[in-house]
N, C-alpha and C positions, 0 to 999 in steps of 0.2 A: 372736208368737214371743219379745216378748222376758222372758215369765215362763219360758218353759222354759230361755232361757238363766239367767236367773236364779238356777232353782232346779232345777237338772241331777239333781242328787243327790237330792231330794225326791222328783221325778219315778219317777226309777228306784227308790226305796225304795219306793216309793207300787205301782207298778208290780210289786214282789216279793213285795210287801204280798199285795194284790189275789190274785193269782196263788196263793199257797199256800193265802188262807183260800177263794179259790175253788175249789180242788183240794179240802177237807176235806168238801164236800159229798159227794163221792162216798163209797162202803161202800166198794167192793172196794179194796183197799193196792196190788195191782200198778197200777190203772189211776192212781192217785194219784201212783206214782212216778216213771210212764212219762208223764205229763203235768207233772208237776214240772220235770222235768230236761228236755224239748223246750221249755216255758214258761223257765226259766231259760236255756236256749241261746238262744232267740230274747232275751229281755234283756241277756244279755251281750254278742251280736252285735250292740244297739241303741247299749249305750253307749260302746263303740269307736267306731259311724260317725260321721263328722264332720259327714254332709249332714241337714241336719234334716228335707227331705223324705223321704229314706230312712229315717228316724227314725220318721217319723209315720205313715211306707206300716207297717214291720215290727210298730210298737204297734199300728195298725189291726188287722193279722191278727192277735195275739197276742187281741184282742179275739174278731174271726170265729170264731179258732178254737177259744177257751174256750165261747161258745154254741155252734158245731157239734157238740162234744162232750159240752155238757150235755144238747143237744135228742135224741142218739144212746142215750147212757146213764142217762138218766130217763125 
């Protein structure tokens, strides 16, 4: 844990990163948007909490839920 305290900022840049080039796989522009913006609330709800388990449960699903959605929509 103590690289994430470290580099907090990193993390979550890394994190937003990921998140939008992962979204440009898809064709359709609504389903981009609408996984954009839930992908980004769930990050911005990570880098408020204070508990780093709650931290690491929320990135875990932010993960789940980018492949649940790519296995649905490819």
């Amino acid at each position: 844990m103590k690289i994430i305290k470290n580099n907090k900022n990193l993390l979550y840049l890394a994190c937003i990163i990921v998140v939008i080039l992962f979204n440009l796989l898809f064709v359709e522009f609504g389903f981009i948007v609408l996984i954009v913006i839930v992908s980004l609330i769930i990050v911005a709800t990570t880098i408020t909490l204070k508990d780093e388990k709650k931290q690491l449960i929320l990135l875990a699903f932010l993960l789940v839920f980018h492949i649940y959605v790519w296995f649905i929509f490819t």
